[in-house]
PAKEMAR-20107 format. One record per residue: residue in three letters; x, y, z of N, C-alpha, C in turn. Coordinates in steps of 0.05 Angstrom, whole numbers, plus 5000, padded with zeros to 4 digits. Example, Ala and Ser with C-alpha at 12.3 -4.5 7.8 and 13.67 -1.06 7.14 Angstrom:
BEGIN
ALA526448865156524649105156526449345156 SER525749555142527349795143525850015157 
This chain:
BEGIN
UNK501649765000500050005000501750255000 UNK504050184991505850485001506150604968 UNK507850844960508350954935505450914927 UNK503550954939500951134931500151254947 UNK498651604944497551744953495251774967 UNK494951804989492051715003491152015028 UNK488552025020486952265034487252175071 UNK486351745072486251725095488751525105 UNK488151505128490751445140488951105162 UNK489950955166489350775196492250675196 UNK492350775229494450755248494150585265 UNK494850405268495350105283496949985313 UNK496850035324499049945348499649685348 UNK501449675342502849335329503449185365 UNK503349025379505249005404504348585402 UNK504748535420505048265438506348075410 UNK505547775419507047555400506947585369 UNK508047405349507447405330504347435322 UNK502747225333500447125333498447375329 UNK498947625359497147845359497547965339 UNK500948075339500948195307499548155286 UNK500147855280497747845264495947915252 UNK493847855285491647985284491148245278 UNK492748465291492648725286493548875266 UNK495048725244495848785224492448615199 UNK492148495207489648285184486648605187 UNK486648645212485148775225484849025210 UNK488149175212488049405203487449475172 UNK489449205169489149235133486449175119 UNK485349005127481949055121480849325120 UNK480349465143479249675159480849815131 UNK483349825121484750025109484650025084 UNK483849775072482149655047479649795038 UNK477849825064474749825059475050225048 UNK476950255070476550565061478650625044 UNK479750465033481650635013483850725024 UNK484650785043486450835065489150705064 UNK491650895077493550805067494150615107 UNK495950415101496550275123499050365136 UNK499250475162500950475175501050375209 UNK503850225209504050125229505850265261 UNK504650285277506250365299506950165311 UNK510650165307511549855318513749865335 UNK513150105349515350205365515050125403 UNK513350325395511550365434511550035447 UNK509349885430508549705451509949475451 UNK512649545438515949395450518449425468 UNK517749705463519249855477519149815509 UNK515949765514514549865531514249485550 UNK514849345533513549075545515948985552 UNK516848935583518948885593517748615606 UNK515848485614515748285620516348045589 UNK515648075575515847845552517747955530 UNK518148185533520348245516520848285483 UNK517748275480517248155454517348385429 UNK518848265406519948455388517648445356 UNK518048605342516348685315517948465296 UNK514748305295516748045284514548085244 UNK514448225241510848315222513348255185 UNK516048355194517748445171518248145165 UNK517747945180518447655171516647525154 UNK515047675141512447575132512047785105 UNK512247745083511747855060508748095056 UNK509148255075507048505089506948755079 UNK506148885077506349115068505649365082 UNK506649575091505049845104507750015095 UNK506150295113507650465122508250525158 UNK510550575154511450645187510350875196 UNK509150895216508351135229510551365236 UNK510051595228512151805242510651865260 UNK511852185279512752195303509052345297 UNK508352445289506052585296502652325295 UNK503752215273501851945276502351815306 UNK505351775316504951635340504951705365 UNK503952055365503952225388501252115407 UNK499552065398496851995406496851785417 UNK499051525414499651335433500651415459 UNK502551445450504451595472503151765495 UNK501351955485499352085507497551955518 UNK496051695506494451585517495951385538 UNK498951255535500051085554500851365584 UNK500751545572501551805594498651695614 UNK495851785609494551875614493751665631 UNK493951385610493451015625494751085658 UNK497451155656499251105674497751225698 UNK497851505696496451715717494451595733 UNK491851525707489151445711489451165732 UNK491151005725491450825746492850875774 UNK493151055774493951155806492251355813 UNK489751465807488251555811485051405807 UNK484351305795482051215795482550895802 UNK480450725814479450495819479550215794 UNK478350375779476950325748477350505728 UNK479650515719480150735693478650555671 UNK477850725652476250695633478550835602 UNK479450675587480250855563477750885538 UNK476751135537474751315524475851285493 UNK473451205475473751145451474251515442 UNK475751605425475451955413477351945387 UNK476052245380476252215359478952135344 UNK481452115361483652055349484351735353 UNK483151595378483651275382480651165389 UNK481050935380479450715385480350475396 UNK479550475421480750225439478549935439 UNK480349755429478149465428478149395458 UNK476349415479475749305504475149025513 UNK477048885527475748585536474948515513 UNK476648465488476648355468473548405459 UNK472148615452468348565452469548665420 UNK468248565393468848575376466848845368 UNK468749085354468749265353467749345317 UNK464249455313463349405288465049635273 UNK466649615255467749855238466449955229 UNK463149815216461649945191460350135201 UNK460050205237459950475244461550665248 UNK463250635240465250915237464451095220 UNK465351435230465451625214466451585193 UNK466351585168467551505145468351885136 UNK467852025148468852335143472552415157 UNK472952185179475652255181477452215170 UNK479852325172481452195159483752045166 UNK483252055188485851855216484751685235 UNK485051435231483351185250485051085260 UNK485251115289487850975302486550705326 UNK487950525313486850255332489250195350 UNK487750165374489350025400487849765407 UNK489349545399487449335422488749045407 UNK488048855414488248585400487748465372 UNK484348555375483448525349483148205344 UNK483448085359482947715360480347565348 UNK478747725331477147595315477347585284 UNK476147345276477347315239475047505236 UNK472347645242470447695227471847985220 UNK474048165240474848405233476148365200 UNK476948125197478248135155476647845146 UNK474747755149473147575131472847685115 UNK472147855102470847955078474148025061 UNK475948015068479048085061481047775058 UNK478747625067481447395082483247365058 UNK482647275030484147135015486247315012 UNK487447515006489347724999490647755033 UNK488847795047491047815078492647545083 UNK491047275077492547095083494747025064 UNK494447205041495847145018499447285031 UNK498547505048500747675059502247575082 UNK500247385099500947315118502447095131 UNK503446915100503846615094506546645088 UNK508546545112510846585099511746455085 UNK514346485081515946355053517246075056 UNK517345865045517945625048521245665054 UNK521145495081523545485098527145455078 UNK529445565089531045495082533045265095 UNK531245185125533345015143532044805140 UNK532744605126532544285118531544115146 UNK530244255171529144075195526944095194 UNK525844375178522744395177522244315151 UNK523844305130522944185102522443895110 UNK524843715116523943515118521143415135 UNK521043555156518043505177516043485151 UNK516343745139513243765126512943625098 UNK515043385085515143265071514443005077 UNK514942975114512542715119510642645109 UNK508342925105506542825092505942835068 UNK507542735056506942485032505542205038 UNK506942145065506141905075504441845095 UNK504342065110502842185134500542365126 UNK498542325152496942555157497942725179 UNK499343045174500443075203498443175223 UNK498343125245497343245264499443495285 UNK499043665282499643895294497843915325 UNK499643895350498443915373499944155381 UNK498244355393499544625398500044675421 UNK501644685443500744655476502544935483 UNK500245125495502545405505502445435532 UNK504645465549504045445569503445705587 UNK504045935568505746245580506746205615 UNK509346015595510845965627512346345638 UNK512946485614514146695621512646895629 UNK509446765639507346915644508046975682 UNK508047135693507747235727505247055728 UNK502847065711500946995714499846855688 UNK500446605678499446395661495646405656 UNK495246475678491446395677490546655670 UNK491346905668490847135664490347175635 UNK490946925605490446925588488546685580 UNK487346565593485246385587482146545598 UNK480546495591477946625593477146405616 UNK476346595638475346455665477446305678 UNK479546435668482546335679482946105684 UNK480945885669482045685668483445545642 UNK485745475659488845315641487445045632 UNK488544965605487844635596490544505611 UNK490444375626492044115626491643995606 UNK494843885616495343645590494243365578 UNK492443245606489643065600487943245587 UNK487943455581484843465567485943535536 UNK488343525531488643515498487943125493 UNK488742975519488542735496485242625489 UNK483742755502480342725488480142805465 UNK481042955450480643035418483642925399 UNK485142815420487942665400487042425396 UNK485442255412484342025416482342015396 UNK480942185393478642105377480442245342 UNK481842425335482742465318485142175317 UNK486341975320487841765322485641505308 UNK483541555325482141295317480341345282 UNK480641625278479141675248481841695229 UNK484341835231485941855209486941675207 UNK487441565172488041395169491341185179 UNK492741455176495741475191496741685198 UNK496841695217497242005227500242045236 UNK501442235237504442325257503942485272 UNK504142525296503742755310505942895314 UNK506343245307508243355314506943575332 UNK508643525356507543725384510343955383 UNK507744245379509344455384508444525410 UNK511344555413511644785448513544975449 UNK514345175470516245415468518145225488 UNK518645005491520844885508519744595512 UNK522744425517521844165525521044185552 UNK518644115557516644115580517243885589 UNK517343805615518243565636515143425628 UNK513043515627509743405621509343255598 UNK511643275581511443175549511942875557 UNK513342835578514242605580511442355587 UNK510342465605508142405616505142325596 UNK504842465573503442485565502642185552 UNK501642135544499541895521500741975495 UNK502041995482502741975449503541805436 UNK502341705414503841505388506541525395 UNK506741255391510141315386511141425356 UNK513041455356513441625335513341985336 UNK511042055358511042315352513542515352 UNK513542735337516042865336515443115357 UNK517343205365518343445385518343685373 UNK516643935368517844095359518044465366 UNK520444445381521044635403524144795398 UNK524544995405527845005401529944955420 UNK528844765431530844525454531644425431 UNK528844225411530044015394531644215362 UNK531644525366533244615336531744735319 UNK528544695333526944805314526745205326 UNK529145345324528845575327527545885324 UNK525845765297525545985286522646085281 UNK521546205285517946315299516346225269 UNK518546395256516346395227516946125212 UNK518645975216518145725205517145555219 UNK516845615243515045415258512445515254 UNK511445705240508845765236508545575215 UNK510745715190510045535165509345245167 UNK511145155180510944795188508344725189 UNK507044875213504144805229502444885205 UNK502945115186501045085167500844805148 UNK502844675153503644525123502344135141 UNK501544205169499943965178496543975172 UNK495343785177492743795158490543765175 UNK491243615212489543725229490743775251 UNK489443935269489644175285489344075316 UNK490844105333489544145365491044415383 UNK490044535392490944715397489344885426 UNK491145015439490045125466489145475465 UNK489145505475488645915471492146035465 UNK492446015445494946095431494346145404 UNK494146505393494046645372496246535351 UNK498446405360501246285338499746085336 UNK499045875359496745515339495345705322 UNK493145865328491245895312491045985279 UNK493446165284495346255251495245985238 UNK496845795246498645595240495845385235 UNK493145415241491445235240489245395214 UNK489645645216488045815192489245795168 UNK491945845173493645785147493645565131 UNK494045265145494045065136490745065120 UNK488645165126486345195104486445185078 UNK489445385069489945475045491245175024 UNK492144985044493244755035491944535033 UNK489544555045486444335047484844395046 UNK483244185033480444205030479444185055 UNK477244365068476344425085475144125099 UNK474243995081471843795096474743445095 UNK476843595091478543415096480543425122 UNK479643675142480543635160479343675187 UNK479943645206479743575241481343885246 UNK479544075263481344225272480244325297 UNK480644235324480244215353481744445365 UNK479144655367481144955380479044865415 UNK481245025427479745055457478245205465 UNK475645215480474645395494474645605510 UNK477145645518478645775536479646075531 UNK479846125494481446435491480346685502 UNK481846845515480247025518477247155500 UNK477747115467475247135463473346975458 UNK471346935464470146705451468946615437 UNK469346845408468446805392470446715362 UNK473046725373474946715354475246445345 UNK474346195341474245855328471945945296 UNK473045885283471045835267469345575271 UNK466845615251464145545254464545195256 UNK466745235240467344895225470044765243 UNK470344985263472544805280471344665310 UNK471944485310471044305335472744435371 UNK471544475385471844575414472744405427 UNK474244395454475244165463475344355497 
């Protein structure tokens, strides 16, 4: 969207894992589609700013397109993290007020765009944005952006050439061990243990015809050991070498069914793989648990 001229502008606050990115980039660029609007990203602040997880602007790994926000586009963040700050040492219950320069997505409540002033010319989103319905009407061209490029390290080529012979199964398990507070991202703060993935591995085992299971995690977990799995299943973590975010996305796209916990990276990695199957050819078991609860599509099974 750049090297063309545009009356309007949507301004984006890029921050948390790959996964949210994502979202807030699918989000914006829709929103920035419908009006003609040029895309820019603020990918500064809510990195700078996130000292518990540390987490960096990972959006350039992915064949994407915008413009970078300058300093007057990203003044309006910056004042509103001023004001957050204050407001929480002063009030009980701060409230951040939708106006005319930001629009904050609240407790994930999905936020209708088709009521917006269509007379401004600066739409600045703050928030998650964790629903596909914000770019349904966009999906094929966003996911077309959002699909990275086939790996150059020969550990994830070979994985995803299993299936030739395999059906892979992709098991997604997150634990946000680097979380102070792990339950603070499940809705009703309740965590899946590791018994309640094997109810939907069990019944996806006894239907595919041959299955492999490859279990992603952010570390070899002492619980992996414990668990119920085929033998055979593969490990795939960067204990075992698999280091790299966006090829571990790619991988998970390139398996054909899905299990996965409240983690925006499974969920990529389970939307993507769509683009590689026929829909009524696969099993895809998201959990009940994400903060929103409306984010599974219609055709994915709950667990």
């Amino acid at each position: 969207m750049t090297g063309k001229s545009f009356s309007k502008r949507v301004i984006v606050e890029v921050k948390g894992g790959i996964g949210n990115q994502m979202f807030q980039y699918a989000a914006a660029t829709a929103l920035s589609l419908e009006l003609e609007a040029e895309l820019i990203l603020e990918n500064r602040l809510g990195f700078v700013l996130d000292r518990q997880y540390r987490g960096k602007f990972q959006l350039d790994d992915l064949p994407v397109s915008y413009s970078t926000s300058s300093f007057v586009d990203s003044l309006p963040f910056f004042v509103d993290r001023v004001k957050s700050f204050i407001s929480r040492r002063t009030t009980k219950n701060p409230i951040r007020k939708n106006s005319r320069n930001l629009l904050f997505e609240r407790d994930f409540d999905f936020m209708d765009f088709s009521t917006l002033d269509r007379t401004k010319n600066r739409y600045r989103l703050s928030g998650y944005y964790q629903d596909p319905r914000y770019f349904d009407a966009q999906m094929p061209g966003i996911l077309n952006e959002l699909t990275p490029a086939t790996p150059t390290d020969h550990i994830f080529i070979e994985l995803a050439n299993l299936r030739a012979d395999f059906d892979l199964i992709a098991l997604g398990i997150r634990m946000y061990e680097e979380s102070s507070s792990p339950e603070a991202h499940a809705r009703g703060r309740a965590i899946k243990s590791p018994d309640e993935y094997q109810i939907p591995l069990a019944k996806l085992l006894e239907t595919v015809a041959n299955p492999l299971v490859l279990v992603f995690t952010s570390k070899e977990f002492e619980f992996l050991k414990s668990m119920e799995l085929p033998s055979g299943s593969i490990f795939v973590n960067p204990d075992r070498g698999f280091t790299s975010t966006i090829d571990t996305l790619w991988l998970m796209s390139m398996c054909k069914h899905h299990i996965f916990n409240n983690s925006t990276f499974y969920w990529w990695g389970a939307t993507l793989s769509q683009n590689n199957y026929k829909l009524s050819e696969q099993e895809i078991y998201c959990s009940d648990n994400f903060l929103n609860s409306e984010i599974a599509y219609p055709s994915w099974k709950k667990f």
